[in-house]
PyMOL CGO cylinders between C-alpha atoms (Angstrom):
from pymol import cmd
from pymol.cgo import CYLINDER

trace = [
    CYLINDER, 23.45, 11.76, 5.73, 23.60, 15.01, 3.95, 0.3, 1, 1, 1, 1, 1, 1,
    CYLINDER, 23.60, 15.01, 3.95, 22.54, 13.76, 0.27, 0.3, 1, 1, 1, 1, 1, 1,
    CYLINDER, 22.54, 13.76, 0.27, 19.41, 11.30, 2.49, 0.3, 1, 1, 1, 1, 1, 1,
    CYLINDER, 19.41, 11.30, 2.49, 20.95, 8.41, 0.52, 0.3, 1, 1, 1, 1, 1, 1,
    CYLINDER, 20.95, 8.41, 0.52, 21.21, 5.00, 2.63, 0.3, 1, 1, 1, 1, 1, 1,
    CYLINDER, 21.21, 5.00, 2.63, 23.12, 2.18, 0.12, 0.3, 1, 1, 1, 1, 1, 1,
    CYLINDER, 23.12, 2.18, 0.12, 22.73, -1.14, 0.98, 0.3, 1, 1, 1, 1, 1, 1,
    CYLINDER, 22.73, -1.14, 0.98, 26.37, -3.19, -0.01, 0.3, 1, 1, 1, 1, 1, 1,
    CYLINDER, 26.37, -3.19, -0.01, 27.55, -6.76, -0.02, 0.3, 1, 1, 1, 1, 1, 1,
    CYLINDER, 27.55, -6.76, -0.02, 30.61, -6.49, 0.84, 0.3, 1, 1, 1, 1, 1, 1,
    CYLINDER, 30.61, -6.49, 0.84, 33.70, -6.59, 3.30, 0.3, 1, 1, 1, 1, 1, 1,
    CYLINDER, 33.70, -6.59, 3.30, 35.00, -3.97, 5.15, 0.3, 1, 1, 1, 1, 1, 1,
    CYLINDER, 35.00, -3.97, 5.15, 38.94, -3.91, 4.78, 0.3, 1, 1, 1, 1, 1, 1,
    CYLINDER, 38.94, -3.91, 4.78, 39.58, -0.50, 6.20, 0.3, 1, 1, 1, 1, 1, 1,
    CYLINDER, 39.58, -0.50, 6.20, 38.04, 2.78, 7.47, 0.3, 1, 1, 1, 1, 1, 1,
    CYLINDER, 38.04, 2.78, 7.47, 39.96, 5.90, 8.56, 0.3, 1, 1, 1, 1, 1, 1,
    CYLINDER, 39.96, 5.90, 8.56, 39.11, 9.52, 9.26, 0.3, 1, 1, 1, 1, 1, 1,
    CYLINDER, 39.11, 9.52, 9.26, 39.72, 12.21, 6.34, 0.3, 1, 1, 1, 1, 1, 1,
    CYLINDER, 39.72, 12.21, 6.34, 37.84, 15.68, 6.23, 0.3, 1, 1, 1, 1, 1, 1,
    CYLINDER, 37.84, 15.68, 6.23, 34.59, 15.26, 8.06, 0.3, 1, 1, 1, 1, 1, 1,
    CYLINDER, 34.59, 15.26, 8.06, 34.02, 11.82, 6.67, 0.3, 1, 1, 1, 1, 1, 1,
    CYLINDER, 34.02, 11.82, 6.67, 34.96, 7.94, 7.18, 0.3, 1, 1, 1, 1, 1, 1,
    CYLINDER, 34.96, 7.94, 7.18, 37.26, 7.18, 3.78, 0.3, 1, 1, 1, 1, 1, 1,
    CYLINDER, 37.26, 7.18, 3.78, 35.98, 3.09, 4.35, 0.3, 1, 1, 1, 1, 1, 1,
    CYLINDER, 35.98, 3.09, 4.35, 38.12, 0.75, 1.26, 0.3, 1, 1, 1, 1, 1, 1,
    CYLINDER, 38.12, 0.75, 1.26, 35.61, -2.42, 0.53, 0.3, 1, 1, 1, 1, 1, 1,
    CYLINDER, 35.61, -2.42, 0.53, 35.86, -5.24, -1.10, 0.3, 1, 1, 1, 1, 1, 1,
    CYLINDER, 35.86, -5.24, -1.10, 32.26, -6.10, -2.95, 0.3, 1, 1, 1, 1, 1, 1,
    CYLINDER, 32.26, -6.10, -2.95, 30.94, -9.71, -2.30, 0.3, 1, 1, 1, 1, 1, 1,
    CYLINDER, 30.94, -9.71, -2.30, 30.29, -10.86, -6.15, 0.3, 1, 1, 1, 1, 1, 1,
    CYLINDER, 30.29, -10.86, -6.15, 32.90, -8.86, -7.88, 0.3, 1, 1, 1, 1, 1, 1,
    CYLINDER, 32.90, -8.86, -7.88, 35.62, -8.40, -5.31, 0.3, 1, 1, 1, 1, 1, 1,
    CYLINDER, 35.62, -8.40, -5.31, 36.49, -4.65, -6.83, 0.3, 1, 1, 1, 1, 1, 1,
    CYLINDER, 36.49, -4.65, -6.83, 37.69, -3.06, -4.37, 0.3, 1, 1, 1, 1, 1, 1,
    CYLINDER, 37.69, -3.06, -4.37, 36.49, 0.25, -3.91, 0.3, 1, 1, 1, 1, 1, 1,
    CYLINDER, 36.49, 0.25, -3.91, 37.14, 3.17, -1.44, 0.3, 1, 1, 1, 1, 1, 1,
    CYLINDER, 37.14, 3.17, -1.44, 33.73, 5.33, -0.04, 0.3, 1, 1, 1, 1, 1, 1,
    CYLINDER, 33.73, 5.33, -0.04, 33.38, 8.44, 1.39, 0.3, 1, 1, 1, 1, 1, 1,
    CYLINDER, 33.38, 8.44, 1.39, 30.55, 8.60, 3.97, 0.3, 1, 1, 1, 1, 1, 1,
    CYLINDER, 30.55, 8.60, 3.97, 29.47, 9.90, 7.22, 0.3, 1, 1, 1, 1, 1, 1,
    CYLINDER, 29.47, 9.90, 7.22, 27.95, 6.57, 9.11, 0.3, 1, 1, 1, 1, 1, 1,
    CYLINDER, 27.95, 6.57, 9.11, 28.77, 2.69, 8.21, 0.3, 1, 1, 1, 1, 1, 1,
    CYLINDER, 28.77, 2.69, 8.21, 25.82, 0.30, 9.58, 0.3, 1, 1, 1, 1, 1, 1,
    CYLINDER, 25.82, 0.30, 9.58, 27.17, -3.48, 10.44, 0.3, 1, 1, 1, 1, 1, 1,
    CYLINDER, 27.17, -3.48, 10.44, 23.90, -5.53, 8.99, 0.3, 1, 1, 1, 1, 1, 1,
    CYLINDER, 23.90, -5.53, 8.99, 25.75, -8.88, 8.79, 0.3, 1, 1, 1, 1, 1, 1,
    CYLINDER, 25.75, -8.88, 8.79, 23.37, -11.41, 8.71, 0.3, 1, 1, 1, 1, 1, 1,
    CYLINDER, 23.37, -11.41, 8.71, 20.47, -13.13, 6.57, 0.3, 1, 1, 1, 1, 1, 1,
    CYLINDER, 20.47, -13.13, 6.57, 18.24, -10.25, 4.74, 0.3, 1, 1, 1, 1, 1, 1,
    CYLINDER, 18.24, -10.25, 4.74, 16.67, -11.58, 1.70, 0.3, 1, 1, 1, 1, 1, 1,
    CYLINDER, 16.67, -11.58, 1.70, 13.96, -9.13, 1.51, 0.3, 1, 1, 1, 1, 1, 1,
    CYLINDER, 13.96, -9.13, 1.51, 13.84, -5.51, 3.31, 0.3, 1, 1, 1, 1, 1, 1,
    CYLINDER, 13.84, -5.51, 3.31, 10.67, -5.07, 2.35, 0.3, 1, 1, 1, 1, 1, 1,
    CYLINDER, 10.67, -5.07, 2.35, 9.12, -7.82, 4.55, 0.3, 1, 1, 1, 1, 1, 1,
    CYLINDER, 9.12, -7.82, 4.55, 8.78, -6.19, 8.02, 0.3, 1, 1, 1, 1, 1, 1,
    CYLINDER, 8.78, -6.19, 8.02, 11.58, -7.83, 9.88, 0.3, 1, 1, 1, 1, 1, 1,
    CYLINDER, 11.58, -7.83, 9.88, 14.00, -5.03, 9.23, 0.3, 1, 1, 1, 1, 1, 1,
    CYLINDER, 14.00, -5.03, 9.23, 12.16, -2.41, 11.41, 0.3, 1, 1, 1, 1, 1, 1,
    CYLINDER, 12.16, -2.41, 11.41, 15.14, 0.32, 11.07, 0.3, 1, 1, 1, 1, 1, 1,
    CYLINDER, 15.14, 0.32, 11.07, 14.42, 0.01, 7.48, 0.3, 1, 1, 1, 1, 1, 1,
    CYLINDER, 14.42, 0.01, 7.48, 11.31, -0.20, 7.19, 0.3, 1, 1, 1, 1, 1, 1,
    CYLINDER, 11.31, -0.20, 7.19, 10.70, 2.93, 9.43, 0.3, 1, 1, 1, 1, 1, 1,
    CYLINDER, 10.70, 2.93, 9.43, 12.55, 5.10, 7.23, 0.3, 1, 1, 1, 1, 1, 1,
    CYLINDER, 12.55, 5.10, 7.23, 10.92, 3.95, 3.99, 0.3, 1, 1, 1, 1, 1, 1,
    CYLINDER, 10.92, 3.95, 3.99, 7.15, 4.51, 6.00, 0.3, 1, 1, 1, 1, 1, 1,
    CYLINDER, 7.15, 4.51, 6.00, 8.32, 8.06, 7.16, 0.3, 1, 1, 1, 1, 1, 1,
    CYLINDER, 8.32, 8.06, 7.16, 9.83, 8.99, 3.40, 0.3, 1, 1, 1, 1, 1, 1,
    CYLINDER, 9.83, 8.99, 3.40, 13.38, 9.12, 4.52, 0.3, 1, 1, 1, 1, 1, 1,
    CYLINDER, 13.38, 9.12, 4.52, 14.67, 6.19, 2.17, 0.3, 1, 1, 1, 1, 1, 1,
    CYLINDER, 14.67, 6.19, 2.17, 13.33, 4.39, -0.69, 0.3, 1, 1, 1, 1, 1, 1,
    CYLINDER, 13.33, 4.39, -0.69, 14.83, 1.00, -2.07, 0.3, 1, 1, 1, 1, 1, 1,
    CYLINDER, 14.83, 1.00, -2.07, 16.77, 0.99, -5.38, 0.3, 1, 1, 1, 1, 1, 1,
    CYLINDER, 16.77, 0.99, -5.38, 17.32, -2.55, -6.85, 0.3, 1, 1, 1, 1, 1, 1,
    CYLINDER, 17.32, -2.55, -6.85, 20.62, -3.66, -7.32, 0.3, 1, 1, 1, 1, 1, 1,
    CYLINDER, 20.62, -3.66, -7.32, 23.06, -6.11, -9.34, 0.3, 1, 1, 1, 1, 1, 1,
    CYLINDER, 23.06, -6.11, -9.34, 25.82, -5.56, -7.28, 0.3, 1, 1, 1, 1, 1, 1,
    CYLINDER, 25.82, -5.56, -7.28, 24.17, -5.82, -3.87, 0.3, 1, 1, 1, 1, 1, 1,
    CYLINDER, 24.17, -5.82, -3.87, 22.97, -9.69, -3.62, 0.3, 1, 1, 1, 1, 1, 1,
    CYLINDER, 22.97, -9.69, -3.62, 21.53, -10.46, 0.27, 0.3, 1, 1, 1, 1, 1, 1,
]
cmd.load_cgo(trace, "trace")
């Protein structure tokens, strides 16, 4: 996490494979279904009911917000 950027997406996996020191992952995003292809070092499987990340259930997240490390950023495209 060079950049410290985490990005929370709504979207499906479709494929991920290995290109120069990164994880080249093609999604498909929930509302939209664009298809779009990422570059990024780690991919974190959250499937499941989140409606707020802010409420104290998510302790992964909420840890890094407390300690500085991440910060949320509303959304449009991301709808949990």
């Amino acid at each position: 996490m060079r950049t410290g950027c985490l990005k929370v997406l709504a979207a499906r996996v479709l494929a991920v494979r290995q290109e120069e020191g990164s994880l080249a992952t093609d999604i498909q995003h929930r509302q939209t279904r664009e298809i779009e292809t990422l570059h990024i070092a780690r991919i974190y499987d959250c499937t499941g009911i989140a409606r707020n990340l802010e409420d104290g259930s998510h302790t992964i997240i909420r840890s890094l917000i407390e300690r500085g490390l991440a910060r949320l950023i509303p959304s449009s495209s991301a709808s949990t």
